[in-house]
BAMARSE-68354 format. One record per residue (C-alpha): residue in one letter; z, y, x. Coordinates in steps of 0.001 Angstrom, whole numbers, plus 500000, padded with zeros to 6 digits. Each point is the difference from the previous one (the first is absolute). Example, Ala and Ser with C-alpha at 12.3 -4.5 7.8 and 13.67 -1.06 7.14 Angstrom:
2
A507800495500512300 S499340503440501370 
This chain:
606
X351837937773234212 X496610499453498493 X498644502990501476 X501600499234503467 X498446496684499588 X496111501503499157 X500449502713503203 X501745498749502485 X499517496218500064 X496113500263500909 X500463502262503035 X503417497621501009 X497344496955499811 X497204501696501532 X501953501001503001 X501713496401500418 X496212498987499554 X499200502042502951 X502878499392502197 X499592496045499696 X496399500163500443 X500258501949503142 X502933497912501546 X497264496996499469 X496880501653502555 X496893499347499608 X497487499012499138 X499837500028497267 X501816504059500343 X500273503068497347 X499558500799497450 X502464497435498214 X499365501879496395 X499274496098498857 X503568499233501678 X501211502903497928 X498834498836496778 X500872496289500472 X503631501349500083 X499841501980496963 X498399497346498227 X502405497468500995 X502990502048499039 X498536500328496483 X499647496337500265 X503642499435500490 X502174498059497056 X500533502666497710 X503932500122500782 X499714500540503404 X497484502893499987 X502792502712499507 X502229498781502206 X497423499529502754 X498447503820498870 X503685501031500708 X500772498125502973 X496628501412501322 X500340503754499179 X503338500003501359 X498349498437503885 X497815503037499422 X502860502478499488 X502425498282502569 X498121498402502574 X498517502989502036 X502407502927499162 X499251502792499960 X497140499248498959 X498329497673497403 X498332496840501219 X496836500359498714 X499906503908501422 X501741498498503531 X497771500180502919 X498552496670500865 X502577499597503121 X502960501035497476 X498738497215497403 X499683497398502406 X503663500487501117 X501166499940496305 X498403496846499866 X501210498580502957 X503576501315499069 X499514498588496677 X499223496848500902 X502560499296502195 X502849501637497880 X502575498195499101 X499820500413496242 X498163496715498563 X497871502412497453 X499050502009503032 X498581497074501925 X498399498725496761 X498506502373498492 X498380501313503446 X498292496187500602 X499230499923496376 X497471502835500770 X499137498817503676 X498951496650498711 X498143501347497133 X498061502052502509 X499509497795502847 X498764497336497552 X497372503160498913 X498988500672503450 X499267496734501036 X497705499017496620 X497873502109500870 X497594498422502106 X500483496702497446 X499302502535497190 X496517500735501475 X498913496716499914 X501411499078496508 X496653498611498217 X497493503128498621 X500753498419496097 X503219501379499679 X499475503355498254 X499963499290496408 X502722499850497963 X501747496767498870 X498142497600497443 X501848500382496693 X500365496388498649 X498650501110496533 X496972501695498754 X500550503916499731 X499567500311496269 X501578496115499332 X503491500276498175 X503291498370501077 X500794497169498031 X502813500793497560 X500706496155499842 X499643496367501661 X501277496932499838 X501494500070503542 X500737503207502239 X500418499220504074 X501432503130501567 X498981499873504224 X496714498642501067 X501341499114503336 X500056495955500959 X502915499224497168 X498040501960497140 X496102499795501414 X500560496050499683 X502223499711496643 X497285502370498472 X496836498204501468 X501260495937498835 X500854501932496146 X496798501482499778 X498109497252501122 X501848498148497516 X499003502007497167 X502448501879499564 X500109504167499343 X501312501427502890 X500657503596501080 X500733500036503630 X501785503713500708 X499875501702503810 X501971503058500663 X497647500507503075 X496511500603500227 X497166497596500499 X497999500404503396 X497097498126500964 X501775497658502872 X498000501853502962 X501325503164498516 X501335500653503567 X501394498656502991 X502572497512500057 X503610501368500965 X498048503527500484 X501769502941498597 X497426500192497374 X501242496675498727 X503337501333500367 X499464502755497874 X497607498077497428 X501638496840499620 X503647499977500812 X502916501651497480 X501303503235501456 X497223500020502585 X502010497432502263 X503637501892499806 X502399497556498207 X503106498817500926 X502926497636499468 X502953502037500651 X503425498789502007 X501566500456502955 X496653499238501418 X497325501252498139 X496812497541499418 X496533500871500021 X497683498199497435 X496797500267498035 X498864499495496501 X496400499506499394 X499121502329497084 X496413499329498849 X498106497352498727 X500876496615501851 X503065501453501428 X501358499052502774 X497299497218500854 X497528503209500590 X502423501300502574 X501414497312501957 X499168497578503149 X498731496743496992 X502381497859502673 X501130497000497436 X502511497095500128 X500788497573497400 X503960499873499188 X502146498340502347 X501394496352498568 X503629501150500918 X499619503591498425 X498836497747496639 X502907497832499910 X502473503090500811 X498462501138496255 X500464497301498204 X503279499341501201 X500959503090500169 X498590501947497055 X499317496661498087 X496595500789499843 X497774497532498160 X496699498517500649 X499895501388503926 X499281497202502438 X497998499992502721 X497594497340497641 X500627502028496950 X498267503421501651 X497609497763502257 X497806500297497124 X499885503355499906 X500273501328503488 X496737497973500462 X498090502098497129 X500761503198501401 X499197499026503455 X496686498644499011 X499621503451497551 X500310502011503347 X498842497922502573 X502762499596502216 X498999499044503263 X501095500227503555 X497904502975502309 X496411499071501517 X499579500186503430 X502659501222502180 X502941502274498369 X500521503142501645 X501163499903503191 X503541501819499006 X500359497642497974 X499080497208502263 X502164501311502970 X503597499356497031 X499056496997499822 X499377499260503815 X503318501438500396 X501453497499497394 X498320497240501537 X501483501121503971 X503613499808498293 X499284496610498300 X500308502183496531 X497893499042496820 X497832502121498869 X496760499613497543 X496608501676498893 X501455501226496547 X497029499776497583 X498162502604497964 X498867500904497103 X496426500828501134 X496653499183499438 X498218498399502906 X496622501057501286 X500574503685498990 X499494502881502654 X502892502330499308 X504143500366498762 X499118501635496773 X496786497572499051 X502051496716501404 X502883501031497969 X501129497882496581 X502210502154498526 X500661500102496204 X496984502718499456 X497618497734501447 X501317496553498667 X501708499679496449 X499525504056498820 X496216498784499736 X500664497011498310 X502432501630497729 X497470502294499174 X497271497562498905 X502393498082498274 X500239502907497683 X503624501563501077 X500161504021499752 X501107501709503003 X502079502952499565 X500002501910503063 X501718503117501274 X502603499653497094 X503738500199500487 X502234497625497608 X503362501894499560 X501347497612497360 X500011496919497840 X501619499835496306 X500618496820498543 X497701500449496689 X501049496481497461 X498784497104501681 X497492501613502574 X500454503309502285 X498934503951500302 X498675500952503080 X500621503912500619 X497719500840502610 X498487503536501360 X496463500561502346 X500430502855501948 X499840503508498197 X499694498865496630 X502438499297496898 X501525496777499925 X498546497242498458 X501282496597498347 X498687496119500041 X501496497354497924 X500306496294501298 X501305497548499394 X500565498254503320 X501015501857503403 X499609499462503260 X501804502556502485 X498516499935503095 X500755503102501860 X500958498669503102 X504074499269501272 X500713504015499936 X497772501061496670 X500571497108497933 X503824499956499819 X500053503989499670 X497493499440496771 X502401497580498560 X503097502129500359 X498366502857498576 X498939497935497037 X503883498803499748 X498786496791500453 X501671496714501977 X502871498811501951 X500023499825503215 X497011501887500837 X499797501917503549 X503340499321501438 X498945497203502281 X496872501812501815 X499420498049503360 X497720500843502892 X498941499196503425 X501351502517502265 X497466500572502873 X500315501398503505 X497137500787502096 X499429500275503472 X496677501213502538 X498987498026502590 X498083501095502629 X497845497649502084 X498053500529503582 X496644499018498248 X498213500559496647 X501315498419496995 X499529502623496806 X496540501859498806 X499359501859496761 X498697496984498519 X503386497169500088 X500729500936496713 X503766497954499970 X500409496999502269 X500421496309498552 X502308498298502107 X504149499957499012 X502810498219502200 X502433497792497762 X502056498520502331 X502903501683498524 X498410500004496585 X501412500364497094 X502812502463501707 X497614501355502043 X496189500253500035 X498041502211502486 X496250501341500095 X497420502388500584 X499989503478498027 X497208502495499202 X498912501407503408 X497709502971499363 X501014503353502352 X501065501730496545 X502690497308499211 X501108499394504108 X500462503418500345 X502849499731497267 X501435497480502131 X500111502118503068 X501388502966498568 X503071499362502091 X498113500292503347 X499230503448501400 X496567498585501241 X498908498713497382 X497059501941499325 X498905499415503828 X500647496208499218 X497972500204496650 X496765501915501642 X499849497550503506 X501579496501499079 X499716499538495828 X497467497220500823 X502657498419502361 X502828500230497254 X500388498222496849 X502422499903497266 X502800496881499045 X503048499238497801 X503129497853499324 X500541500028496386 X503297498094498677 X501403497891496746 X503021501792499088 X503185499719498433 X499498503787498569 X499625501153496746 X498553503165498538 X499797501437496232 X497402501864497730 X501280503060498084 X498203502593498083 X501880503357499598 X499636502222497704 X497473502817499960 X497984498414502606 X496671497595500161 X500763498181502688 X502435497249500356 X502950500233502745 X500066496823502215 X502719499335502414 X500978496762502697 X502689499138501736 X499689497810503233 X502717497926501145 X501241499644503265 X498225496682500238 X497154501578499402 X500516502974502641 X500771497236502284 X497040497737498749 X497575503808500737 X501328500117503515 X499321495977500603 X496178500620498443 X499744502786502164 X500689498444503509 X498301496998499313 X497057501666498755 X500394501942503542 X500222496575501753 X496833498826498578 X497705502952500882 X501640500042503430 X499033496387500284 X496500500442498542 X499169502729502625 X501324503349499102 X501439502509502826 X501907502962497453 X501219499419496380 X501296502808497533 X501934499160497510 X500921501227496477 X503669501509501038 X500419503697499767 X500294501570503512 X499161496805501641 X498578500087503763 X497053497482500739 X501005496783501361 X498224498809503034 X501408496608500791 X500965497013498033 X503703500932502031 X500154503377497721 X499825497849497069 X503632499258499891 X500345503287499455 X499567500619496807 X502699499419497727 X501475496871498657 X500132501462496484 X497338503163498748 X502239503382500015 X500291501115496520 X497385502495500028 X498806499814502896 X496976497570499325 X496426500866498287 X499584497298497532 X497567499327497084 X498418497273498044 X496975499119498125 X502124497083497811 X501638500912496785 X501096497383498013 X502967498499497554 X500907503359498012 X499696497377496882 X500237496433501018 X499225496822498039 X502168497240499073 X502264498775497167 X503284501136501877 X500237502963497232 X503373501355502529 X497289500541502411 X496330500083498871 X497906502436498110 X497498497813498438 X499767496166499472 X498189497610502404 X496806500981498166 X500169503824499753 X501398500697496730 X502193502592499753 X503649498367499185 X500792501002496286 X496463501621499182 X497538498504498329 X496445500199501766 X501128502182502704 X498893498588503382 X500094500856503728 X497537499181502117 X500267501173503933 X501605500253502955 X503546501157498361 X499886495643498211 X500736498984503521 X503298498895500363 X500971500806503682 X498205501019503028 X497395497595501040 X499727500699503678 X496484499509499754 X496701502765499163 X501679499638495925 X496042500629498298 X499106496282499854 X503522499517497963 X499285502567497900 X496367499081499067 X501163495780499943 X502651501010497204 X497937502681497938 X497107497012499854 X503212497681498950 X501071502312497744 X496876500615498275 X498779496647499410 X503874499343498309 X499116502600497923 X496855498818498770 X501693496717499729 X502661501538497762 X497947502374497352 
């Protein structure tokens, strides 16, 4: 198999790389040997337990799919009706593994020209956190694991307190103009598995993981909300969570938002943007600027950014704390009254830290797969929540996207918290994922991309999902389950998003439903279906949350209404997986308000 793998899988990928790249015209045209590569890489980039399976699945399209032949050897008429056939088959692996590659190459094809103007500093390597020849501490008072918001904050207020702090990053740390935002060098720098993880089901989920320092604040849109009043008081109640009102976390919310200067757009928003909420205001809808976590006065994305490597990484820095970068933790061992953190950087032997206070902060996916490797907790990923996310393209009859929109401000919450709708990332690399359902897509791409922009409905939902590890492998399994009411609650989000750009202007929408025709009329909206096919819809998310939720409901929660670990002595949790349910908002400024409330209890306590 390993041999099979090392010959045959490079030409197989090289000539999907060419038969996607020619199905897209030009320009930009042949050769697509940077296609090519981005495939192999990508496949190597794949959770470790599906990269056999998807080797097999893949050598066995190149043996079957253009008999008598082999794909790769096919004649480029022969290989383009294996993928046609393949795509339309009516095996579900057929269909998905052919789109797997025919996204991953489209998405290639169309970075290009973004690629060329990605800024002239990005050839070095990453900045390692720690001086070549300086050691890794061997022991601290206090070990955060995750610099993202949850563990960038929790380690900046400790440090600044005084305290010894080693602050550990399984991802690399990039200067934050490193490269383009949402480019596919930021895909393959900053996100885990390059951008290819999943929460499995009966429809699978697409999400992302930041996996460098900051996290996911280097790699998202910065929109923020404080937590809904209702959403607190379904906690408390529910989870009996202490010390969570709206004037308990006012406090806090404030000192973040001052940390990171959240503040509303100047001068106009984009006009994609601006058109949603035209549209909402037509239909008597409400709809708001959502604010930002960027700095005003600054001249691009990456400089106006505030994200964690900018903001309290710095301060945690000159504070004193000791950044561990590019280190994996596998495990923690309860060591008498403190901890052992197990931990590996890339290549080299293990190494060990003791502690004597944790903070896991891995994110809603990493953090509860750390603590069930360590055998540690009740409770812990069993209750993973998201947003599930539709998208749909809008085209309109006059400008309303350029290279430089970045992601639009504006959100409709009319129907809020079921259903919240907004603008999406709108660069040609990312809309031509949307459109891979049209057969002119590539014409629509190269003469109307500046015409078109990119929007979602994103839900609350009654789903749940669960964190496994399994044995042998790296890389945790996650899996969701919708409900009907959320299939039905998908299909609502969907039609009303198409009733809003219909009223704000647009003449042709495509939405996120596989093999679904353009709709030209607000008439075709009724349509679509009342509740989402199983299967049949492309959905994703950029929410995680809940894995580990706080509270002292022991039946239900992970960890107490402060973080602690139930039944473990200074073993805390300190992200997105404390939330209790989902939020319905952008979750980050919950996140941040409770690490900072977290913190400070600590201090408080010790």
């Amino acid at each position: 198999m390993d041999t099979l793998r090392c010959q045959c899988l490079p030409d197989l990928l090289s000539a999907l790389a060419y038969t996607f790249g020619s199905q897209q015209g030009s320009p930009p045209g042949a050769p697509y040997n940077d296609i090519a590569r981005f495939l192999c890489e990508q496949h190597r980039n794949l959770p470790d337990y599906l990269r056999v399976p998807m080797a097999m699945a893949s050598l066995s399209f190149d043996v079957l799919s253009a008999r008598p032949h082999f794909f790769h050897a096919a004649s480029p008429k022969l290989r383009a009706h294996a993928v046609h056939a393949w795509k339309n088959g009516r095996m579900g692996f057929q269909r998905d593994l052919v789109r797997y590659y025919e996204s991953l190459a489209t998405f290639a094809f169309h970075s290009r020209a973004e690629h060329a103007d990605c800024i002239s500093d990005n050839s070095p390597g990453p900045e390692l956190s720690l001086p070549a020849a300086g050691p890794v501490p061997t022991a601290c008072e206090i070990a955060v694991i995750g610099s993202g918001p949850g563990g960038a904050i929790t380690a900046c207020l400790l440090a600044e307190a005084g305290r010894d702090v080693v602050l550990f990053e399984e991802g690399e740390h990039w200067r934050p103009n490193s490269c383009l935002p949402f480019s596919r060098d930021e895909m393959l720098q900053k996100y885990r598995h390059s951008g290819q993880t999943l929460a499995f089901g009966a429809d699978k989920i697409a999400y992302v993981e930041g996996k460098c320092v900051g996290g996911g604040s280097e790699i998202n849109s910065g929109l923020y909300h404080r937590t809904p009043d209702e959403i607190l008081d379904s906690w408390r109640v529910g989870f009996q969570v202490e010390g969570l009102s709206a004037r308990e976390l006012q406090p806090h919310f404030e000192t973040c938002e001052r940390d990171l200067s959240i503040s509303c757009i100047e001068g106009a928003a984009p006009e994609a943007s601006l058109r949603l909420y035209a549209g909402a205001q037509e239909l008597g809808w409400k709809a708001l600027e959502v604010p930002r976590w960027f700095l005003r006065g600054t001249q691009s994305v990456q400089d106006a950014r505030r994200s964690m490597s900018r903001t309290y990484i710095p301060r945690f820095l000159k504070a004193g704390g000791k950044l561990v970068s590019g280190t994996r933790v596998e495990r923690l061992r309860s060591a008498g009254s403190g901890w052992r953190v197990v931990a590996r950087k890339a290549g080299r032997e293990p190494l060990e830290l003791r502690s004597e206070h944790i903070f896991v902060a891995c994110g809603a996916v990493q953090t509860p797969a750390l603590l069930l490797r360590s055998g540690l907790g009740r409770n812990i990923g069993r209750s993973l929540n998201l947003h599930p996310t539709i998208k749909m393209i809008a085209r309109f009859p006059t400008q309303v996207n350029s290279s430089e929109m970045g992601v639009p401000v504006h959100q409709v919450k009319e129907f809020a918290p079921r259903i919240s709708l907004g603008c999406s990332i709108s660069s040609r690399a990312y809309m031509s994922l949307g459109l891979l359902e049209q057969e002119n897509a590539s014409e629509l791409l190269r003469s109307e991309w500046l015409n078109m922009a990119s929007y979602y409905a994103m839900i609350t939902p009654e789903g749940v999902g669960r964190v496994r590890n399994l044995p042998g492998f790296n890389s945790p399994l996650t899996t969701y389950q919708l409900t009907p009411h959320d299939r039905s609650n998908l299909a609502d989000g969907l039609k009303k998003l198409g009733e809003v750009l219909f009223a704000a202007g647009a003449i042709e929408l495509f939405p996120g439903l596989n093999r679904a025709k353009s709709i030209k009329s607000p008439k075709e909206l009724a349509e679509l279906p009342r509740e989402l096919p199983s299967g049949q819809a492309n959905l994703m998310t950029i929410h995680l949350f809940s894995s580990c939720p706080i509270g002292e409901d022991r039946d239900l929660c992970a960890a107490d209404s402060w973080g602690r670990v139930h039944g473990y002595e200074n073993l805390n949790v300190a992200d997105a997986s404390l939330l209790c349910s989902a939020p319905g908002v952008n979750p980050q400024g919950t996140i941040m308000a409770l690490a900072h409330r977290n913190a400070r209890a600590f201090l408080n306590r010790i």
